[in-house]
C-alpha positions in Angstrom: 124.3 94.1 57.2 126.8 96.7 57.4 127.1 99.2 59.5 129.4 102.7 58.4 130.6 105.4 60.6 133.4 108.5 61.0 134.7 108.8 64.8 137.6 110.6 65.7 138.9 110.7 61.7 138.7 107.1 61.8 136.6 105.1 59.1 134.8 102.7 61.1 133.0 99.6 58.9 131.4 96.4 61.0 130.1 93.9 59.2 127.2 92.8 61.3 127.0 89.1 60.9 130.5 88.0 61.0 131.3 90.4 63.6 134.5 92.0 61.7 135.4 95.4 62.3 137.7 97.3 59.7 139.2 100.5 59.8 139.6 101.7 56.3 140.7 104.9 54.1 138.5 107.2 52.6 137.7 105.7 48.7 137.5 102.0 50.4 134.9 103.8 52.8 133.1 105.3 50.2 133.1 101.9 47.9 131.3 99.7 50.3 127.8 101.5 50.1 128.3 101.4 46.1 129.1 97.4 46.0 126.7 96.4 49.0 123.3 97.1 46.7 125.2 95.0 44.1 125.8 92.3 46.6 122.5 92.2 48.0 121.2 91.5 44.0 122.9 88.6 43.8 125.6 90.0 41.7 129.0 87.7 42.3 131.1 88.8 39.3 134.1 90.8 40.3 134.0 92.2 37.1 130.3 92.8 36.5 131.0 94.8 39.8 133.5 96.9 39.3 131.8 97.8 36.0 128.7 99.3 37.7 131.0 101.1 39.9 132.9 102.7 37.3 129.4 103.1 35.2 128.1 105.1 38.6 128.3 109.5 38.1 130.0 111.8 40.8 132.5 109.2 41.9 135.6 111.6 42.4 138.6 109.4 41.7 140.6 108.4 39.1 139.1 104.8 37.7 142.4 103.0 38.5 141.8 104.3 42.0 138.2 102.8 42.1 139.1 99.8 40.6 141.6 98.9 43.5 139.3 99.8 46.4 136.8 97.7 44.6 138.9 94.8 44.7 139.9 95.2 48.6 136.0 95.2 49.0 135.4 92.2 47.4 138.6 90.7 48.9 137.2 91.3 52.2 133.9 89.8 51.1 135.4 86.8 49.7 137.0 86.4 53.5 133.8 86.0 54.6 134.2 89.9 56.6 131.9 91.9 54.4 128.1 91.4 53.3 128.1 88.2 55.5 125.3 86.4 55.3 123.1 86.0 58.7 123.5 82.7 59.9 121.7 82.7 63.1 118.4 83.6 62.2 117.2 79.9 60.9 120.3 78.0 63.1 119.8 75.0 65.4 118.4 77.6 68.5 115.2 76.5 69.5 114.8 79.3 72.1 111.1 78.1 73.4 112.4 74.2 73.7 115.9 74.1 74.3 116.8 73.1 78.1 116.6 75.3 80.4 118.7 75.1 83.8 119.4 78.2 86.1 122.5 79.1 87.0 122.2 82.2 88.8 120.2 83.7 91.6 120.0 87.6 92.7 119.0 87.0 96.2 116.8 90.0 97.6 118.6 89.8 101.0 117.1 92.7 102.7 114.1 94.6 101.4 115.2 97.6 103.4 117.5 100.5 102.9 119.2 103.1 104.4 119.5 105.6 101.8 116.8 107.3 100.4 117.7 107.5 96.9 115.6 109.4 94.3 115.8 107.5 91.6 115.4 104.3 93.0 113.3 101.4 91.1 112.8 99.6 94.4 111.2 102.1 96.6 114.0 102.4 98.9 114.2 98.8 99.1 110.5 98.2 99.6 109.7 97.0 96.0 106.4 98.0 96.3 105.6 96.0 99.2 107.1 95.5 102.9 110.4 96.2 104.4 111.5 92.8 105.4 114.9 90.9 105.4 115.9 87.2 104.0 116.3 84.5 106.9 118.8 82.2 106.8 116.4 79.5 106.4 115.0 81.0 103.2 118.5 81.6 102.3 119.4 77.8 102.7 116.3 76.9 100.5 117.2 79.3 97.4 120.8 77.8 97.3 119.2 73.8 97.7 116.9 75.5 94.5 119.6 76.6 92.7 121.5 73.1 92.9 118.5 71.4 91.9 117.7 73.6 88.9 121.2 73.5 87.9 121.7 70.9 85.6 124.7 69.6 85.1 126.4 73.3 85.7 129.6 73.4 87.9 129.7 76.8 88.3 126.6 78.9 90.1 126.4 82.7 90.7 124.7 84.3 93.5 124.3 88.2 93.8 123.4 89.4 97.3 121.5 92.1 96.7 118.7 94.9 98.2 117.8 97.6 99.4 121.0 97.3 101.2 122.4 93.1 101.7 124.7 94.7 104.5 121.8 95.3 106.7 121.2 92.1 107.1 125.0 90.9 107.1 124.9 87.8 109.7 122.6 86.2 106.8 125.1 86.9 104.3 127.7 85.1 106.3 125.4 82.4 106.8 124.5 81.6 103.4 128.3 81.9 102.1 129.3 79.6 104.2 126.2 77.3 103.4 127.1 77.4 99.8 130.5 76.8 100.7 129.0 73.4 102.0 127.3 72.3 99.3 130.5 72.8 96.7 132.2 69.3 97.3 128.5 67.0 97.6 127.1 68.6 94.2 130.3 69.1 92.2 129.3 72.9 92.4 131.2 75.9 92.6 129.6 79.2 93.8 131.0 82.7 92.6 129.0 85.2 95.0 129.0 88.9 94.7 127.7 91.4 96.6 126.4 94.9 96.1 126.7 97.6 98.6 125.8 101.5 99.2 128.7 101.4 101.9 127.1 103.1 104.8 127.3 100.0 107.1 130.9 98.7 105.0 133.5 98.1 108.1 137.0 96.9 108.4 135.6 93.3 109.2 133.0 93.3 106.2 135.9 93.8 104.4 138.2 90.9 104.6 135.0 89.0 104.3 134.0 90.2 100.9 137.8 90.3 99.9 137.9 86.4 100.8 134.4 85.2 99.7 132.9 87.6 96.9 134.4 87.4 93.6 133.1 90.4 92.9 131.7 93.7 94.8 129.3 96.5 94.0 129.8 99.8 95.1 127.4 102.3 94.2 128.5 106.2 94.1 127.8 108.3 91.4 130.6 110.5 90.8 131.1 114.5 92.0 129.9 115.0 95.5 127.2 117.5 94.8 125.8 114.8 91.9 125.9 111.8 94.4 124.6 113.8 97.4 121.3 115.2 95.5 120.7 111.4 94.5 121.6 109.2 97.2 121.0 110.8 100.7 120.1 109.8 104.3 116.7 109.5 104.7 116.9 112.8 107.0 118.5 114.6 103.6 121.9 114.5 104.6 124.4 113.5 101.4 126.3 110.5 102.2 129.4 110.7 100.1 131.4 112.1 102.5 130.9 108.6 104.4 131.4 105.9 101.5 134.0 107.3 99.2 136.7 106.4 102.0 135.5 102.9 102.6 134.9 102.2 98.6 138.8 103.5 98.3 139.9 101.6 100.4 138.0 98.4 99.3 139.1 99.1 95.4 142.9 99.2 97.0 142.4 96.0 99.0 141.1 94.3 95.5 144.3 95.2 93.8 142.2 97.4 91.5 140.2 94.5 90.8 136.9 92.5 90.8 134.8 95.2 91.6 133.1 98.0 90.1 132.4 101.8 91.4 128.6 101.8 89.9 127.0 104.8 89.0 124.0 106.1 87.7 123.6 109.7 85.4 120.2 112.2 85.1 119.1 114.5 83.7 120.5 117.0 86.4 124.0 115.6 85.3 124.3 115.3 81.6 127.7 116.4 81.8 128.3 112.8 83.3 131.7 112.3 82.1 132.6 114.8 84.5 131.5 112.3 87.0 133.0 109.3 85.1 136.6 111.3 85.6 136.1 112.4 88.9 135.9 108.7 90.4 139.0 107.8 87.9 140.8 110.4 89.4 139.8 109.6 93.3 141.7 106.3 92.5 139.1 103.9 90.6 139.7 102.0 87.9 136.4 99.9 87.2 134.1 102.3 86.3 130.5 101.7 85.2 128.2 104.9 85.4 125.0 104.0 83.6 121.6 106.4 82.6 118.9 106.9 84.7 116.0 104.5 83.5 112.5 106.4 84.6 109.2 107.6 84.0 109.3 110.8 81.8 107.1 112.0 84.3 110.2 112.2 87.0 112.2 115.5 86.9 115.8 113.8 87.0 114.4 111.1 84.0 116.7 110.9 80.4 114.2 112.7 78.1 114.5 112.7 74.2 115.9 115.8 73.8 119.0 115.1 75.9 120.6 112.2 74.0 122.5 114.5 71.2 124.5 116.3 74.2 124.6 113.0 76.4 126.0 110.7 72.6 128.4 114.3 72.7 129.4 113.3 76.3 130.2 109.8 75.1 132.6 110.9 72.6 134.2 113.8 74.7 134.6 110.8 77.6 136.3 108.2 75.2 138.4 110.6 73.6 139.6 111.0 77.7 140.1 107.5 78.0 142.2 107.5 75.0 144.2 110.8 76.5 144.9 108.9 80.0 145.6 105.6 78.8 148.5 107.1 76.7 149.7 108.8 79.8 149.4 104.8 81.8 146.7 106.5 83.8 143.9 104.1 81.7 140.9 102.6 83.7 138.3 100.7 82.2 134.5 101.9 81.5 131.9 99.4 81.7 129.7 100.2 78.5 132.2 100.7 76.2 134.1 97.4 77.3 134.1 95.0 74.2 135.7 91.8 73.4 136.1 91.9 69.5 138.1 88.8 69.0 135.5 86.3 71.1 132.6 87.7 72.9 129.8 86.0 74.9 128.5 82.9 73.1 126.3 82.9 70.4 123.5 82.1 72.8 124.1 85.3 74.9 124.6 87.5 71.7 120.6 85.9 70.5 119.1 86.2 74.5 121.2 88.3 76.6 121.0 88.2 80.2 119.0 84.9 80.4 115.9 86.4 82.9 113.6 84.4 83.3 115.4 81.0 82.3 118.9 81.0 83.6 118.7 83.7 85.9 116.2 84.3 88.9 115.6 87.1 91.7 114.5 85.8 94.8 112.7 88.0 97.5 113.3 87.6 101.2 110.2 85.4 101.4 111.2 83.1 98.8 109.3 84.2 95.8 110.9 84.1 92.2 110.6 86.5 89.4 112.7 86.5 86.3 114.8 89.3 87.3 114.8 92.0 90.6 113.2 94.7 88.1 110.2 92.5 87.9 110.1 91.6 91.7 106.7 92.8 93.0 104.9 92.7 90.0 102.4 89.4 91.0 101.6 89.2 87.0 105.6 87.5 86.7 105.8 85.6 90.3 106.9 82.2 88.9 106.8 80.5 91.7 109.0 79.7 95.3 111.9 78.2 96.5 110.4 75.2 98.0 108.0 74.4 95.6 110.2 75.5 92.6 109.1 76.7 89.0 105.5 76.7 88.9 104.7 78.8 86.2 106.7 77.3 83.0 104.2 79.8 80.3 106.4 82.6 82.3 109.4 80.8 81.6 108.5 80.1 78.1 107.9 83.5 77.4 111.5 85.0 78.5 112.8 82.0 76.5 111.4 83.3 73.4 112.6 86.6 74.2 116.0 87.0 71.4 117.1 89.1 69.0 115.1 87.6 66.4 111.2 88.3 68.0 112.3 92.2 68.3 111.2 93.9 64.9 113.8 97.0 65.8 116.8 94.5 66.5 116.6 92.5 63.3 117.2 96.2 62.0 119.8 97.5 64.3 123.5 96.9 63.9 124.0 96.6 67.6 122.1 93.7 68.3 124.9 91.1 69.0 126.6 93.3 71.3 123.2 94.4 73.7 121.6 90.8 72.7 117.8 92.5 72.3 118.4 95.1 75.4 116.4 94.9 78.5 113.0 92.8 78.7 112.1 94.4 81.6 112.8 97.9 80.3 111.0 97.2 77.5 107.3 96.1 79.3 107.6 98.8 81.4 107.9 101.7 79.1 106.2 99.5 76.0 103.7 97.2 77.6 105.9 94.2 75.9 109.2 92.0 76.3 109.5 91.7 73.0 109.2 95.9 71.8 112.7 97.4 73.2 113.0 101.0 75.4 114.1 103.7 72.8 116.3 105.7 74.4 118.3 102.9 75.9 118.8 102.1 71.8 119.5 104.9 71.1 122.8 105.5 74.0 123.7 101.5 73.4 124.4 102.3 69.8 126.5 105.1 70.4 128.2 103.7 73.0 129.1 100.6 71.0 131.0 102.9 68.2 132.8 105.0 71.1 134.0 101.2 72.0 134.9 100.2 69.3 136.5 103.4 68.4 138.6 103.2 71.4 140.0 99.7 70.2 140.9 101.6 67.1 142.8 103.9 68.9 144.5 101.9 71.3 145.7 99.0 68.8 146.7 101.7 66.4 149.1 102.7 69.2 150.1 99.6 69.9 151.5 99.0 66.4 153.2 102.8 66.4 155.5 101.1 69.8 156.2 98.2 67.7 157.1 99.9 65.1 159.4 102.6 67.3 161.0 99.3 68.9 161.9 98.1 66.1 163.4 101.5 64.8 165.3 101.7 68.2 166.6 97.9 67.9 168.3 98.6 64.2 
């Protein structure tokens, strides 16, 4: 499968498959759609090939011309980077039988909030049931359930999460330092991370997340006025005037680091790389502000007519990034980081996030669901931390979930970068894990091409300073 596109007077070719990306000039651009039907025939012979080409009307270059790009075509296919073959789709990955052992737990450490924000999935923490907080004896029993289920896996992740985890901070402590415990007995290592509205965040907090979380949360969504109609008190007050010193200073204290200011965009802000710059220039440098996913029913949801001007906003933000990280003021945006020379395994590219199987959500009682956007819905409980996994056909059914059962993906030349998208975005607006959520196609695509634009860009830079170097060396 290939995949064609013009951004920022680049020519942009992947090759799907293999995972190559080529930027190319104008006649090879225009070559590849003329050879790729002659490919897909069966046709191998270079000169049976360039025959056809030269054989095809309205082609508006010189034959020699043709004949050349021809050749760097096929040259690219011989290589094994163009019209590569999909080798995945009958491979040795036996989704529904391979073993399964969890690795990571999102631990639902307070059902409770203090922020009442409007868009929120989880009722303002209540996830459609009770306001309640984890106790430290639940805790201890999800981190003895995540060493049992773990396999032979060193390292573990566990995500405190909410409502707000900071609310029920003496917990948190407790559990760290439980884990800690259980490192040297088990031949475990725990990487916890912690997400946080800031309202309770305090100096002390602090230089206990800096010392025990690997990584930190910190949700704001960009320009005062956008983050204060979103994310206020419960009595309506905005609360950006409160976190944005606190997340500063925590962002400053990480060495620009390990964390990541996390926003979300509506459709009151569609202009969101206003907001995207905004928290770049208050000081941040990990950046990930990410679209509203709601009912179409809800004033402030993404609607279909909004994704030309928001795919608009993508290219007008990464033509930015392009503009500051020439001036050394670059800072990196979450969805439209992409690692073109390795990447997540081949497993993560087929089954993404691992829901369900590797990766659990664990509600201050100790129920699990496959992830915390399916906590509360008793059709996906799989079972509890003392008793374990008691509902394997759950299991079995996010292990089937890939790339491969998802009609639109086997389609889509983004599928090894979003690995088959969201299951739980797609049964909620689809009724089914394996059907995908539109509109969150739709922006993944275009921010993949913004991404891998940008890496066009910036390595096309890099070789103009080698180049000058070496020019100022002579």
């Amino acid at each position: 499968m290939i995949h064609q596109y013009k951004s920022n007077d680049y020519n942009i070719v992947m090759d799907v498959n293999s995972g190559s990306v080529h930027i190319v000039d104008d006649i090879v651009y225009d070559m590849i759609p003329l050879v790729e039907p002659l490919m897909n025939e069966g046709i191998k012979d270079p000169e049976i090939i360039k025959a056809a080409v030269l054989n095809l009307a309205n082609i508006p270059y010189p034959d020699e011309v043709i004949i050349e790009a021809v050749e760097e075509v096929l040259a690219l296919e011989k290589a094994g980077q163009l019209f590569s073959p999909d080798i995945y789709e009958n491979a040795v990955f036996d989704f529904k039988n391979r073993e399964t052992v969890v690795k990571a737990l999102c631990l639902h450490i307070a059902h409770d909030c203090n922020l009442a924000c409007k868009y929120c999935f989880a009722e303002e923490g209540e996830y459609h049931g009770r306001r309640c907080h984890m106790s430290y004896e639940v805790g201890k029993k999800a981190l003895d359930f995540l060493v049992a289920y773990s396999g032979n896996r060193i390292n573990l992740e566990v995500d405190f999460f909410g409502g707000e985890p900071l609310m029920n901070y003496q917990v948190v402590k407790d559990l760290v330092a439980y884990g800690r415990s259980l490192e040297a007995a088990h031949h475990k290592k725990f990487r916890f991370t912690l997400t946080t509205n800031g309202v309770l965040l305090n100096s002390d907090m602090l230089e206990f997340i800096n010392t025990e979380m690997s990584n930190v949360v910190l949700s704001l969504d960009g320009r005062k006025e956008v983050h204060d109609r979103m994310r206020p008190f419960r009595g309506g007050q905005g609360s950006y005037e409160m976190v944005v010193p606190k997340f500063i200073e925590t962002a400053e204290s990480r060495n620009q680091e390990n964390y990541y200011i996390r926003g979300t965009f509506t459709h009151h802000n569609l202009d969101f790389a206003e907001d995207v710059l905004h928290l770049n220039d208050l000081g941040f440098q990990q950046i990930s502000v990410e679209p509203v996913v709601a009912s179409d029913k809800e004033s402030y949801a993404i609607k279909e007519m909004d994704l030309p001007g928001i795919k608009r906003e993508y290219d007008r933000l990464a033509l930015e990034m392009i503009r500051r990280h020439k001036e050394g003021k670059g800072f990196n945006f979450f969805h439209f980081m992409i690692d073109l020379s390795g990447g997540p395994c081949v497993a993560k590219r087929l089954s993404g996030c691992g829901s369900g199987t590797e990766y659990l959500a664990v509600t201050p009682w100790g129920d699990l669901y496959p992830c915390h956007q399916f906590v509360g819905d008793e059709e996906f409980l799989m079972g509890n931390v003392e008793e374990g996994i008691i509902r394997d056909d759950i299991r079995n059914q996010f292990k089937c979930c890939n790339v491969y059962a998802k009609d639109k993906c086997k389609k889509c030349f983004a599928r090894f970068y979003c690995s088959g998208g969201c299951a739980a975005n797609a049964f909620h607006f689809k009724g089914n894990m394996n059907d995908v959520y539109d509109i969150g196609c739709e922006l993944q695509r275009k921010r993949v091409e913004c991404a891998i634009m940008i890496k066009a860009a910036l390595a096309e830079e890099e070789v103009f300073d080698s180049r000058a170097d070496r020019q100022s060396i002579i």
